[in-house]
N, C-alpha and C positions, 0 to 999 in steps of 0.2 A: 519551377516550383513543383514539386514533386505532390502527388493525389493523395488525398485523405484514406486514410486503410483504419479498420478498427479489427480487434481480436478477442475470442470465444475466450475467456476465462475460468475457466473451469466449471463448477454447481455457482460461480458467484454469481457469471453471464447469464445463464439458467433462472435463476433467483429475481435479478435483475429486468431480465423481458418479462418473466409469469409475473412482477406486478407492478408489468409496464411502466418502469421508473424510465423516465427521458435522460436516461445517461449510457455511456459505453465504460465499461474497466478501464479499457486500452486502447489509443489510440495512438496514432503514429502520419506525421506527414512535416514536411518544411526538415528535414533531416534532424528530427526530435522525435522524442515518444513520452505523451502522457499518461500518466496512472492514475484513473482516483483513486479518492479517498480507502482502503481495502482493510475492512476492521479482519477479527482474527476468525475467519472460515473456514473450514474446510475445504480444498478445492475441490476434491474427489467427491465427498459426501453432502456437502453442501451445511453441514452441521455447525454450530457456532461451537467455538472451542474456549471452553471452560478452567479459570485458573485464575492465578494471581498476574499482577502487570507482568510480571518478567513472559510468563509462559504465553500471554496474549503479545506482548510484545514480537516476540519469537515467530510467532505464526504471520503477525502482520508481516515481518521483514522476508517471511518463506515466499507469503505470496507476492509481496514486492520484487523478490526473485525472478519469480513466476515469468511475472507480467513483463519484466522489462525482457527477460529472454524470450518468450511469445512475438515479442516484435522484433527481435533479431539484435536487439543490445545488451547490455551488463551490468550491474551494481557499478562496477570501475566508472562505467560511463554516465552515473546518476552526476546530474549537477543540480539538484535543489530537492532539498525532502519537506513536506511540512507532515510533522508530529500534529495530530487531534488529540486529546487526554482530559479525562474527566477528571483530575484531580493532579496542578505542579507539584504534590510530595511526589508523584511518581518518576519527577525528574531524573534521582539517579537509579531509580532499576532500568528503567528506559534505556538512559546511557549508557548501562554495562552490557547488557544486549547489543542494542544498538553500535557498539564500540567494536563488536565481532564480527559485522558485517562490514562497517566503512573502517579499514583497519589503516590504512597509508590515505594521505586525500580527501580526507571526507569532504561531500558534497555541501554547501549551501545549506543550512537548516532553522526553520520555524518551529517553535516549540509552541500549541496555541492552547490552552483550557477553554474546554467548551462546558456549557449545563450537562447535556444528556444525551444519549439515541432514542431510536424506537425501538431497540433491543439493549438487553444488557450485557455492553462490553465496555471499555474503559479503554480503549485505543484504536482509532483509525491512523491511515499512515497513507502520503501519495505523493509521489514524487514524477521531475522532468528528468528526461538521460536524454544523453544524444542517440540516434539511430544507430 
């Protein structure tokens, strides 16, 4: 069994230690790599990225990118996403987004509505990929 590794995320990891939230972005061990939840941030700036779902969606699946390549995998190699959304009419902008990046194959998917964050965005997003 291969040893637990976790990775720097961008301003998210940043963000995430300054207020000592007990979680990692990115983790990777047992020949898998997990992502939480990664609403629409900035990776650079650390800025929330402001817009309609499509545009927030968009960011979530950049850093979804992000993360799975930080650990040395792929979009190809997601096998399970779960969609967070503050409101199912966002269903199909989600989808046409969403549709660009899992274009052959798509992975596994939960689509879940939750109430709220502690900021305002309208989409987190986290998925499993293979290593």
């Amino acid at each position: 069994m291969s040893q637990k590794e976790t990775f720097h995320l961008g301003k998210i990891s940043d963000v995430v230690k300054a207020k000592k939230a007990p979680l990692s972005a990115v983790t990777k061990g047992g020949g898998l790599v997990f992502v939480s939840g990664l609403p629409p941030f900035d990776l650079e700036t650390g800025e929330l990225i402001r817009g309609d779902i499509r545009v927030q969606t968009r960011r979530c699946l950049e850093n979804l990118k992000a993360a799975v390549e930080i650990a040395g995998s792929s979009l190809e190699k997601v096998l399970k996403v779960t969609v967070l959304a503050s409101n199912c009419a966002y269903w199909d902008d989600i989808n046409a987004i969403y549709a660009e990046y899992f274009i052959n194959d798509p992975p596994a998917r939960s689509f879940i509505t939750v109430g709220s964050w502690a900021q305002p965005f309208d989409i987190e997003i986290e998925a499993v990929a293979l290593a």
